[in-house]
C-alpha positions in Angstrom: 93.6 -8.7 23.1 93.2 -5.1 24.0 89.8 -4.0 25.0 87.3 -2.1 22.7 86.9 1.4 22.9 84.5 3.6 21.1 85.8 5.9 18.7 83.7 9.3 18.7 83.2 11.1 16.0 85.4 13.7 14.3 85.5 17.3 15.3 85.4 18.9 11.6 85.6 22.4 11.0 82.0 24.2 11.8 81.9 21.7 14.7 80.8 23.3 17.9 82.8 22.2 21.2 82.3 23.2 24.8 84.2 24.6 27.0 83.9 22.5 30.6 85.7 23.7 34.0 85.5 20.6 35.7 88.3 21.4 37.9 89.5 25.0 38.6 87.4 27.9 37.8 90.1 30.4 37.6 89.4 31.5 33.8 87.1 34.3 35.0 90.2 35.6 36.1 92.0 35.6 32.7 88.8 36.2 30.2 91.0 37.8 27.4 93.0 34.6 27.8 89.7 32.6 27.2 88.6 34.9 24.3 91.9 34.6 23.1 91.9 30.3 22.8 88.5 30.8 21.0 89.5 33.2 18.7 92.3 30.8 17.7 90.8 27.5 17.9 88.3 28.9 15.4 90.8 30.4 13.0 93.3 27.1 13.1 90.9 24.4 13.6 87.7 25.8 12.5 85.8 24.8 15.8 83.2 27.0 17.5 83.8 26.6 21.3 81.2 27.6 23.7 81.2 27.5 27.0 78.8 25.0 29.2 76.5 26.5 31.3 78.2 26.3 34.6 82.0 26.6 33.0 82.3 30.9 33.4 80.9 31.3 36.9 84.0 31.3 39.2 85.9 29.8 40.8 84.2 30.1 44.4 80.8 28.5 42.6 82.7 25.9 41.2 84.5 24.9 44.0 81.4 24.5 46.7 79.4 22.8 43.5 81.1 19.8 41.8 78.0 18.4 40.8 77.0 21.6 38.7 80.7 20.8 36.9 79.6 17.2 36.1 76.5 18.4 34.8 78.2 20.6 32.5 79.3 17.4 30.9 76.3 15.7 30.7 74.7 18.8 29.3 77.4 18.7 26.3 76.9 14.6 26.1 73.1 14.7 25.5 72.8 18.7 23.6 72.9 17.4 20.0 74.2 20.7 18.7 77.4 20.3 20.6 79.6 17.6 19.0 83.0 17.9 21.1 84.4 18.8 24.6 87.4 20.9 25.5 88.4 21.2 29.2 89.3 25.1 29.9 92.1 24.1 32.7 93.2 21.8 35.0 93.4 22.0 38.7 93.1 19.7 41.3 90.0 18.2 42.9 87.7 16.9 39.9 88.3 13.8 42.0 85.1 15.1 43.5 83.1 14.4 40.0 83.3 10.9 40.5 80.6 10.4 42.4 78.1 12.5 40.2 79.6 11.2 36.7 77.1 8.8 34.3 79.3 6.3 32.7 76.3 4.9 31.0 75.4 8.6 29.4 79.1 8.7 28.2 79.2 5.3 26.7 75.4 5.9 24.8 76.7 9.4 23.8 80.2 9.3 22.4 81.8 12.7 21.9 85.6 13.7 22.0 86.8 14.8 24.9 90.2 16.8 25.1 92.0 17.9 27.9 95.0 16.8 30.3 96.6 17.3 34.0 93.9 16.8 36.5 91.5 16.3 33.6 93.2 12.8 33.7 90.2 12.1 35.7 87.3 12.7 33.7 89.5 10.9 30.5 89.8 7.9 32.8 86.1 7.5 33.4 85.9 7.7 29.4 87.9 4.7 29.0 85.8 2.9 31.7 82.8 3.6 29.9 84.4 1.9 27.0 85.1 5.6 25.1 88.1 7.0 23.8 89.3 9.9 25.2 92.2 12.5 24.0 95.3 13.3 26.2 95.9 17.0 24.7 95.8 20.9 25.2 92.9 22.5 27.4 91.7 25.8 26.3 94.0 28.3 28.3 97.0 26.7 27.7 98.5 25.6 24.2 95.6 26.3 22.2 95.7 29.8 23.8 99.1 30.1 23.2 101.2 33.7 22.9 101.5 34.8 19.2 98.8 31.7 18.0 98.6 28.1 18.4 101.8 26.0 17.4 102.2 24.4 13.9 102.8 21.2 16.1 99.8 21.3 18.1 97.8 21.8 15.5 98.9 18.9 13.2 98.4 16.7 16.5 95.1 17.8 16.7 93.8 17.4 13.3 95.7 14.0 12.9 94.1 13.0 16.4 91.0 14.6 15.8 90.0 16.2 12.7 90.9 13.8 10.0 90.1 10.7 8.7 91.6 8.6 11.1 94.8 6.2 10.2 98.0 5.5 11.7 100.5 8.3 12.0 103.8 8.3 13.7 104.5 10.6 16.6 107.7 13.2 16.4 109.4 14.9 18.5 108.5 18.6 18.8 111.5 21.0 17.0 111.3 23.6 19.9 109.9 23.4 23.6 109.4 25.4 26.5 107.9 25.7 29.6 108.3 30.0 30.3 105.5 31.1 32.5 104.0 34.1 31.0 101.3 36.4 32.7 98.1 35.4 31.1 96.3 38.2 33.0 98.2 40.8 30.9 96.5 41.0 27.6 99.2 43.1 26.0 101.5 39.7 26.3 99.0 37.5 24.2 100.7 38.4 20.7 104.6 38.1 22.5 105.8 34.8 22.0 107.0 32.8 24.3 111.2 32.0 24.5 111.4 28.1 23.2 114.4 25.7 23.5 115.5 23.7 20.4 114.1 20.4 20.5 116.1 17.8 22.1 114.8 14.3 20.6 113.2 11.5 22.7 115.4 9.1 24.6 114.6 5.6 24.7 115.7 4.2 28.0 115.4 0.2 27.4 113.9 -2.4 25.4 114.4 -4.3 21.8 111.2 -5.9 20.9 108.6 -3.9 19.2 105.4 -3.8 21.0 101.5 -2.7 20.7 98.8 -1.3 22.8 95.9 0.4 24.1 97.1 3.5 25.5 96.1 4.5 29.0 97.8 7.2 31.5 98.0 10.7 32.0 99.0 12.6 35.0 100.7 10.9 37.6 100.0 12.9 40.7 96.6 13.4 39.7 95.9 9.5 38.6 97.3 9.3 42.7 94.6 10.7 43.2 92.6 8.5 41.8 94.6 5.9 42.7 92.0 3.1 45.2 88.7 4.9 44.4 85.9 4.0 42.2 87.1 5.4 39.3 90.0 3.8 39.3 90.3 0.9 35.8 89.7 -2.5 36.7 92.7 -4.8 36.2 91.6 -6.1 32.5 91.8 -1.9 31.4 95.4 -2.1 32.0 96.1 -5.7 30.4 98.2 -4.9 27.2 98.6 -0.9 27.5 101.2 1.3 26.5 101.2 3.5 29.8 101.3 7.4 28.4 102.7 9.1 32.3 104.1 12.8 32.4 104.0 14.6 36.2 103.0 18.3 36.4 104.4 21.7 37.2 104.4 20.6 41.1 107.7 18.7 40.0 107.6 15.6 41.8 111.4 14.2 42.7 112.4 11.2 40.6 111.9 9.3 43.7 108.6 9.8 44.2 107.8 8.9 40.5 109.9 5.8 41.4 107.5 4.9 44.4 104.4 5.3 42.2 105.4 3.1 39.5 106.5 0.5 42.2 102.9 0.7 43.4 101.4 0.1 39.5 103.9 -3.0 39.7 102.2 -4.4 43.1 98.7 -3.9 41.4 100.3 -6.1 38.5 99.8 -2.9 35.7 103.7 -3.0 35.0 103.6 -6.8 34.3 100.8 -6.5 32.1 101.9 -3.5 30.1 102.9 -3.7 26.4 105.1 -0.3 26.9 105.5 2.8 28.3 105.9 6.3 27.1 107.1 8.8 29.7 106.7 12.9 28.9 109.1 15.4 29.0 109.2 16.1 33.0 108.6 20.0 34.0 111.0 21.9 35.8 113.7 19.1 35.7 117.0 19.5 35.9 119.1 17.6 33.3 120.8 15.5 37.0 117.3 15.2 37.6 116.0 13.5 33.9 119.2 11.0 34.5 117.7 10.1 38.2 114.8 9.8 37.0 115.5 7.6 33.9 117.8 5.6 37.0 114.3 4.9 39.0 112.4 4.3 36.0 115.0 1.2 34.9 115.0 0.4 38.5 111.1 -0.6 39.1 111.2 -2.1 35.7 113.9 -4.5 36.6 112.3 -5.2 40.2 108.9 -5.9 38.8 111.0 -8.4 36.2 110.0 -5.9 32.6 113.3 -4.9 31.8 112.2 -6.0 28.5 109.7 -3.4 28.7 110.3 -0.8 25.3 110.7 2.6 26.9 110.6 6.0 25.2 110.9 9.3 27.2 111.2 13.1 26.7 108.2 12.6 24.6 106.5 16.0 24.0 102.7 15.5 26.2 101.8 17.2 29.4 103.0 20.4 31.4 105.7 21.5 28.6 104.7 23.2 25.3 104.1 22.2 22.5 101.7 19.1 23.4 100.9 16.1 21.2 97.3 15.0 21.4 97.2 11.6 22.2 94.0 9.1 21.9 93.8 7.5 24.9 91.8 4.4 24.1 93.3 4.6 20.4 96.9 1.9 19.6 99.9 2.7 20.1 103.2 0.6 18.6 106.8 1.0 19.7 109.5 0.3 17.4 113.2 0.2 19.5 115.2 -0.8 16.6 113.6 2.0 14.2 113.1 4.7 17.3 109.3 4.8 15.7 106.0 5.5 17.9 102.9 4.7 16.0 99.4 5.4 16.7 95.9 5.0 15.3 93.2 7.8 16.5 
């Protein structure tokens, strides 16, 4: 049985979201890049973002006062006029939140909450307080994106988020990319980016179709995590389809090999009902088939090569992003290549 997780209500269009910086405060450094995800969030998804009190005052402030971030999202949880959460960026240290996050005010005040990358964090503690959470764009990235948002992050979004929730089937995106452009130079906001014609998903082992609760995110960042409080309790992982995807720091397949090996010693491997790997960053295509080497390898030694394995699938640090509901099922279909979920 996979535990019970709150479903928050929808983000319709007139719905007002705010903006959090619980990690980096960098946008005051790209504002037209932040005016530029709130002009288009509005005109494709009808949302009115504003940002929490704390979330535009730098990145110095931000950095010396974790606490203020974590009260940023307790001030969207209990504000009734604010309905929805977007994290602006990622970064690396809202590790530090942990001690000043209120899983009780999360679980008494459901709201969706949509973010990734070191956001993986604060979505974690969502599922510990028995919430769902949604593995998806942040603000300055693909729902900022050069020349408008992408026709396939925005039917993620609504299907994740906007409309009545039932099953839908995941796809692979028809174009990806991961070109770095200059967000501080406003006169590149309407050039689109260069994209790559979509590739497919590969699925790398198992027959059986399976189902689960899905749990993940970023694997250097759930590291992090990784042996502190806010790390799930042993019955969170029981029956989950892991959702893991590794950021622009490209990790070596290796190393992505030695983390899964420790999720085997905690026993989350043997427990898990499947696992969806993301396209990986910066990879070479030698690199993908190493990877996909280590990945069969910690399978077999923690005795899952059972295990129904999908990868190349379109979350994380590449664009376009799926939105995934963390919290939400997700069923894996080997024999039909078929990913279902239910928001």
């Amino acid at each position: 049985m996979s535990p019970h997780f709150i479903r928050p209500p929808r983000l319709v269009p007139g719905s007002r979201v705010a903006a959090l910086s619980l990690s980096s405060g960098f946008v005051t450094e790209v504002m037209g890049r932040y005016h530029a995800g709130v002009r288009q969030v509005a005109g494709t998804l009808g949302w009115e973002v504003v940002p929490a009190p704390n979330a535009l005052r730098g990145p110095e402030y931000l950095y010396a006062n974790p606490e203020a971030r974590a009260d940023d999202l307790h001030w969207a949880l209990h504000n009734p006029d604010i309905h929805g959460m977007v994290s602006v960026i990622g970064g690396d240290d809202s590790v530090r939140l942990l001690p000043f996050l209120d899983l009780n005010l999360i679980r008494a005040h459901p709201k969706a909450f949509l973010g990734y990358s070191d956001t993986t964090i604060t979505l974690t503690q969502f599922l510990r307080a028995g919430v769902r959470a949604y593995y998806g764009p942040s603000l300055l990235t693909d729902l900022a994106e050069n020349g408008g948002m992408h026709p396939f992050v925005a039917q993620g979004l609504r299907r994740a988020l906007v409309e009545e929730p039932r099953p839908f089937d995941l796809a692979p995106a028809p174009e990806w990319t991961e070109f770095r452009q200059d967000w501080a130079d406003e006169t590149l906001q309407e050039v689109r980016r260069p994209f790559h014609p979509g590739d497919g998903w590969v699925w790398l082992q198992g027959t059986a179709t399976a189902e689960g609760h899905l749990m993940g995110g970023c694997l250097e960042v759930l590291d992090m995590l990784n042996g502190t409080p806010g790390w799930p309790a042993p019955d969170l992982w029981q029956g989950a389809v892991l959702a893991l995807e590794t950021s622009e720091d490209v990790p070596p397949p290796a190393q992505v090999g030695y983390w899964l090996r420790n999720y085997a010693a905690q026993g989350i491997l043997a427990g898990a009902a499947g696992l969806l790997l993301a396209r990986p960053r910066g990879y070479t295509p030698e690199m993908k088939d190493d990877l996909y080497r280590w990945v069969r390898r910690i399978l077999a030694e923690a005795g899952r090569a059972d295990l129904p394995v999908v990868a190349n699938v379109d979350f994380g640090h590449t664009s376009p992003q799926l939105t995934l509901p963390l919290g939400g099922l997700a069923r894996l279909d080997p024999a039909l290549g078929r990913v279902t979920v239910t928001p």
